[in-house]
C-alpha positions in Angstrom: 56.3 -4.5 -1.3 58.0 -0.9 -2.3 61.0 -0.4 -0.2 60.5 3.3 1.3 64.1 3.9 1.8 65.6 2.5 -1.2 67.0 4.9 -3.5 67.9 4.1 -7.4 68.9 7.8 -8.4 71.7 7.3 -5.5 74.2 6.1 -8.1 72.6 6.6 -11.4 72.1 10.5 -11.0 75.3 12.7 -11.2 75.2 16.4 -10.7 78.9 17.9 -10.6 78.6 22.3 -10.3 82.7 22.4 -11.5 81.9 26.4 -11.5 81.0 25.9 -7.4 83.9 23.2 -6.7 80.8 20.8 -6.0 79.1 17.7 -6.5 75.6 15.8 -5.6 73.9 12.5 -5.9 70.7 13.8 -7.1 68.8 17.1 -7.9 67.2 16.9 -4.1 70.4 16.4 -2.0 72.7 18.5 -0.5 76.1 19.3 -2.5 79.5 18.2 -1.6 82.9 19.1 -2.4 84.4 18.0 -5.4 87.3 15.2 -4.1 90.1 15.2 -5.9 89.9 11.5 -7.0 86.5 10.7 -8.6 86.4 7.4 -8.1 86.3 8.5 -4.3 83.0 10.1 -5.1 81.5 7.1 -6.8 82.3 4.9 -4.4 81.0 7.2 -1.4 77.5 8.0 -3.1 77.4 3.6 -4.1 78.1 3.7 -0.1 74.9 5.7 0.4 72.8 3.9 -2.1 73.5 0.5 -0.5 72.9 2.4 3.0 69.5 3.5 1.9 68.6 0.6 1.1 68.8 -0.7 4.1 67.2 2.3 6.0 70.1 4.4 7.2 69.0 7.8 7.1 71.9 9.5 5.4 72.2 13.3 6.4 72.5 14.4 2.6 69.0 13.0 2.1 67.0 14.6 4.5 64.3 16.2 2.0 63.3 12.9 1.3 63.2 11.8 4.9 61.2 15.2 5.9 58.5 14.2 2.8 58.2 10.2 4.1 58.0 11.6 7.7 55.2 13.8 7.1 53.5 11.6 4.9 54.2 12.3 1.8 55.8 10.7 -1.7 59.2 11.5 -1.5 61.6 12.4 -4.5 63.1 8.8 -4.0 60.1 7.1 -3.8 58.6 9.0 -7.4 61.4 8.0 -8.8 62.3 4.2 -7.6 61.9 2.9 -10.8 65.2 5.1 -12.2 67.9 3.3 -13.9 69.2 5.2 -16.4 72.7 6.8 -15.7 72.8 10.6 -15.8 75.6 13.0 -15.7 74.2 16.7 -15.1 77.4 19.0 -15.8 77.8 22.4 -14.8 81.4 23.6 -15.7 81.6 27.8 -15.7 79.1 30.4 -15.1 80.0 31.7 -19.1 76.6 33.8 -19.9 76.0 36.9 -22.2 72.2 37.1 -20.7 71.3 38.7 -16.6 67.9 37.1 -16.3 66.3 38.3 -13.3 66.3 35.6 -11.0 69.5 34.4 -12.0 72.7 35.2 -10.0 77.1 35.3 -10.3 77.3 31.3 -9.6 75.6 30.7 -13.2 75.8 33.9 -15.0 78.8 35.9 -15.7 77.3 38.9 -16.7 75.3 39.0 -13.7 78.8 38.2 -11.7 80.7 41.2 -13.8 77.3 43.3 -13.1 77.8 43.1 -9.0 81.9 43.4 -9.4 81.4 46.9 -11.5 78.3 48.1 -9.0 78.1 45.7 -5.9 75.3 44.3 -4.6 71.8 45.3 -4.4 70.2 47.5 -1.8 67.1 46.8 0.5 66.4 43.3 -0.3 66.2 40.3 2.0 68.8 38.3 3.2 67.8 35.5 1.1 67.6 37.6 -2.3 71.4 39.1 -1.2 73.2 36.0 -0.5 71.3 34.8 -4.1 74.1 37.2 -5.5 77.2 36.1 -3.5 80.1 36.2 -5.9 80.8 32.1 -6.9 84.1 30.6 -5.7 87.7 30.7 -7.4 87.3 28.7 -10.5 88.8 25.1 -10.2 91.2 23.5 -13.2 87.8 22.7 -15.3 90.4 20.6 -18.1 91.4 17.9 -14.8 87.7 17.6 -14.5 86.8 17.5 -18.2 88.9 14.9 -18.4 87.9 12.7 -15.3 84.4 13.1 -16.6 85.2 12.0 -20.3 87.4 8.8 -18.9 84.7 7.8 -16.8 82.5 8.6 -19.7 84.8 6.0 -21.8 84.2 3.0 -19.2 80.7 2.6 -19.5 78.9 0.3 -22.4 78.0 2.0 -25.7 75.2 4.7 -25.4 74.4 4.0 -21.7 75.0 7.4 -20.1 72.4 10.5 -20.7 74.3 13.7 -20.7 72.9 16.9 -19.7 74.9 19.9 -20.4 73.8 23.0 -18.1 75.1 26.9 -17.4 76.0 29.5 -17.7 75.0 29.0 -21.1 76.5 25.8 -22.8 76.2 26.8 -26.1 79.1 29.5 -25.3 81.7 26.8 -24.0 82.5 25.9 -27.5 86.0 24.2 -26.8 85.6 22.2 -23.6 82.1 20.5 -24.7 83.6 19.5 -27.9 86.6 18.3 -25.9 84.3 16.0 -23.3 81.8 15.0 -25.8 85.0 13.7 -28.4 86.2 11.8 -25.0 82.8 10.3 -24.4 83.2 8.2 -27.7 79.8 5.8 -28.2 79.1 5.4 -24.4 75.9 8.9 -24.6 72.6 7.9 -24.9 71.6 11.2 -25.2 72.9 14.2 -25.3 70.7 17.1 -23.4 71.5 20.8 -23.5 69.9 23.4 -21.4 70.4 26.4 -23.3 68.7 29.9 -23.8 69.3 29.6 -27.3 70.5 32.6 -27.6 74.3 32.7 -27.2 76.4 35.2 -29.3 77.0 33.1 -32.1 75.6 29.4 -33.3 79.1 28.0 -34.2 78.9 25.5 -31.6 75.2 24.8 -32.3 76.2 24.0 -35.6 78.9 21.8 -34.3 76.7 20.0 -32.3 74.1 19.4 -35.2 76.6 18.4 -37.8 78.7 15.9 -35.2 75.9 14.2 -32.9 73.6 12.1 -34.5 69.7 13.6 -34.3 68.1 10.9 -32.8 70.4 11.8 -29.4 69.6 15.4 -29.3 67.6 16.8 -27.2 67.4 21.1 -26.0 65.7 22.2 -23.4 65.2 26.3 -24.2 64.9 28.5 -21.1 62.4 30.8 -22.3 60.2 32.3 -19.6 57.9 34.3 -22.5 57.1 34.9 -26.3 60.0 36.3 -27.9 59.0 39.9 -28.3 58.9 39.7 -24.5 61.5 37.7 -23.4 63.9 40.5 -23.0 61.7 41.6 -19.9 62.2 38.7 -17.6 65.5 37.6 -19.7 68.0 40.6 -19.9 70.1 39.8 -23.2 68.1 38.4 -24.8 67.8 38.8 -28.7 64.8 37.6 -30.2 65.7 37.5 -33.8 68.9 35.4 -32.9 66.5 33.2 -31.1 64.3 32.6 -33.8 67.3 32.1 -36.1 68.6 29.4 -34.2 64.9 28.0 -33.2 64.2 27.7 -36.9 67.5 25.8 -37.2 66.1 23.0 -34.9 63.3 22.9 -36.4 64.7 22.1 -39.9 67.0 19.7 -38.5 64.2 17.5 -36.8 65.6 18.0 -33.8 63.4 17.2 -30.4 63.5 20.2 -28.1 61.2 21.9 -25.2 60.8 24.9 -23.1 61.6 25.5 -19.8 59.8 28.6 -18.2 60.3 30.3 -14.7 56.8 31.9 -13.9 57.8 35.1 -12.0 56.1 39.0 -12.1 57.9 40.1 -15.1 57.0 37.4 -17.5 53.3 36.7 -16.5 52.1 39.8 -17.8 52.8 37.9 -21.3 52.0 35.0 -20.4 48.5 34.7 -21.9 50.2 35.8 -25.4 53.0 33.2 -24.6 51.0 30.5 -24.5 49.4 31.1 -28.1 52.8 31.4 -29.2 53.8 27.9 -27.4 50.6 25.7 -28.5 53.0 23.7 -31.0 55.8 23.0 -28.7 55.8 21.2 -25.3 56.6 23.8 -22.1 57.2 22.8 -18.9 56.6 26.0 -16.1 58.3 26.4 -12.8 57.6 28.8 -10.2 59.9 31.0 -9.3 62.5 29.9 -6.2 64.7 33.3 -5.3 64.2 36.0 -5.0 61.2 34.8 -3.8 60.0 39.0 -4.3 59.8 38.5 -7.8 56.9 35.7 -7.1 53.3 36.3 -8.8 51.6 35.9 -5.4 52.3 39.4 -4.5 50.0 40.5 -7.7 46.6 41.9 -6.2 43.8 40.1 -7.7 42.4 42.8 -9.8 45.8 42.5 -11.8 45.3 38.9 -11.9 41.5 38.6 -13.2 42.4 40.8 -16.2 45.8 38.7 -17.1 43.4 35.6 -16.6 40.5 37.4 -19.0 43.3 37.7 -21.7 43.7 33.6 -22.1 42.0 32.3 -25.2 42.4 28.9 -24.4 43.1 27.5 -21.0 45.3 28.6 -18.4 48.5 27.1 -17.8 48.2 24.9 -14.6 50.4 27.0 -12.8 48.6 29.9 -13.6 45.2 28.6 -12.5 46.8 27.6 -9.0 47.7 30.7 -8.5 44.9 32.5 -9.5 42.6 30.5 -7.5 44.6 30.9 -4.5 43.5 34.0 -2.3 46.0 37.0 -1.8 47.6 38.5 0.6 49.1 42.1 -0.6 52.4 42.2 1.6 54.1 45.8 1.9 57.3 44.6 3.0 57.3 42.2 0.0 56.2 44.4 -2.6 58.7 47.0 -1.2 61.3 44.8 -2.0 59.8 43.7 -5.0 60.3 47.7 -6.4 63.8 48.2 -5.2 64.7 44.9 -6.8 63.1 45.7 -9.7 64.3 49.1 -10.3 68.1 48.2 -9.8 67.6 45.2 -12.5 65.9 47.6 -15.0 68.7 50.0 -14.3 71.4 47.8 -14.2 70.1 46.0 -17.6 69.3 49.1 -19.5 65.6 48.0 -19.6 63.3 51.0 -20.1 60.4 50.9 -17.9 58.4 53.2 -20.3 59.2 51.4 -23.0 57.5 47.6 -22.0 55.0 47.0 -24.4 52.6 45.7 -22.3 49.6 48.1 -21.2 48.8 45.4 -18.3 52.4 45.9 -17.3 52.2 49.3 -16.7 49.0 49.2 -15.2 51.0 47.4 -12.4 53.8 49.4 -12.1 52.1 52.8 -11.7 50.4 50.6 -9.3 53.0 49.6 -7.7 55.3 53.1 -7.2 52.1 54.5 -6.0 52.0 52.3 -2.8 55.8 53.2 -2.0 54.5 56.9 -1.8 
């Protein structure tokens, strides 16, 4: 019989944002404050596993309570089988790209962007505190270094180590630092990257260090690379592609990650011709929830789904055969959101190659007249 309330990421998943001065147990639970002993955090989160297991409802794990008490299969329970140990790092916002859901706490640029011209105007609540400023910057070296002697205790390649951002492939020094302290104890090494950073020296690094078989990237890329630069200010495509072909000849296993949102569906039908070799995983879009597809009227939607010479994405197809709802409040939002990004990022409306694109956005200034 499947326990409901036992919980086997509680201990084996370990998400530490050093950028936020937080920590959590798992991707679903709410984060704490880093302590200033790590061991104290191990032992409290081996305190909730046991706890769970014997059906104390813990207050850090109330999504999964909410989805068992309405029925549903909750994050623990999809994933009661987990054993692996996983440390998911986030040390420092460092990013050269302002994509345009992204915000200060994991993007630099975006965080030097509101310092030099504050925050943006007539947007929701939700979308504004999405750009709140991240907190003073913690010593990252103490944590670096509690990381990589924990990192030393366990057995030879036990631990799965997932670098995230900012963008990792720009924190050259204090990667090579933790991943020289981790000795033989990483499985695998996972980097969330945009591939794109302003140079590949660590990237090299990284390839002529760890061994192939450990690598793994997972690419942020939310559209074909002639596009990308829509939804992912910064972006340089022929970098990418330099650096793309450079995994490629190294045999190295990698993956996208896209974020389906209103700037990059327009390409998405031309993104996923492009994609057919490689493996994508799509997301929808979390905040600002403005820049969500569902505020596209249909008559945008049947011609993007027209353009698709092989089948939709899933993601796509759920949205499209969901009915809309044209909200004015939302898509007035949308627009002033929209037109401070493309401002702010240099992006020249005009110049989007995308005919479909501007189709929507006369479309869409029309209705604020």
């Amino acid at each position: 019989m499947i326990n409901q309330t036992q919980c086997n990421l509680k201990g084996t998943q370990k998400l530490f944002f050093i950028q936020l001065n937080q920590a959590a147990s798992c991707c679903r639970s709410n984060p704490e404050p880093l302590p200033a002993d790590m061991s104290d955090l191990l032992e409290h989160w081996q305190q909730e596993h046991d706890q769970l297991a014997q059906g104390i409802a813990i207050q850090n794990c109330s999504v999964c309570w909410k989805q068992q008490a309405q029925g549903h299969t909750s994050w623990r329970q999809q994933h009661r089988h987990a054993s692996t140990n996983t440390i998911e790092l986030w040390l420092n916002n460092s990013c050269n790209q302002m994509c345009s859901y992204c915000s200060p706490k994991f993007s630099s640029t975006w965080q030097q962007n509101i310092i030099d011209h504050g925050p943006f105007e007539n947007i929701s609540s939700t979308a504004k505190s999405n750009l709140d400023m991240p907190p003073i910057a913690i010593d990252q070296q103490q944590w670096i270094e509690k990381i990589g002697e924990y990192l030393q205790s366990q057995p030879p390649e036990s631990v799965d180590l997932k670098l995230l951002g900012g963008e990792p492939l720009m924190q050259i020094r204090n990667l090579q630092k933790l991943i020289d302290l981790s000795g033989d104890s990483i499985n695998q090494l996972m980097i969330n990257t945009n591939l794109n950073p302003p140079n590949n020296r660590f990237l090299h690094w990284l390839l002529d260090t760890v061994p192939a078989h450990k690598l793994k990237f997972d690419i942020s890329l939310d559209a074909s690379p002639k596009y990308n630069h829509v939804p992912r200010a910064g972006f340089d495509p022929e970098r990418f592609n330099i650096n793309l072909q450079l995994l490629i000849e190294k045999n190295i296993n990698f993956g996208f990650l896209s974020v389906m949102s209103v700037l990059s569906i327009f390409d998405l039908p031309e993104f996923t011709k492009w994609s057919q070799p490689y493996q994508v995983v799509f997301n929808k879009i979390n905040n600002p929830d403005c820049l969500d597809p569902i505020w596209l009227p249909t008559e945008i939607l049947n011609q993007i789904n027209n353009q698709f010479e092989q089948e939709p994405p899933t993601i796509f197809q759920e949205l499209y055969n969901k009915p809309q709802s044209l909200v004015d409040l939302k898509l007035f939002e949308q627009y002033n959101y929209l037109c401070q990004y493309f401002s702010r990022t240099g992006i020249n409306i005009k110049q989007i190659d995308n005919l479909l694109f501007q189709q929507y956005w006369t479309w869409l200034e029309e209705r604020q007249k």
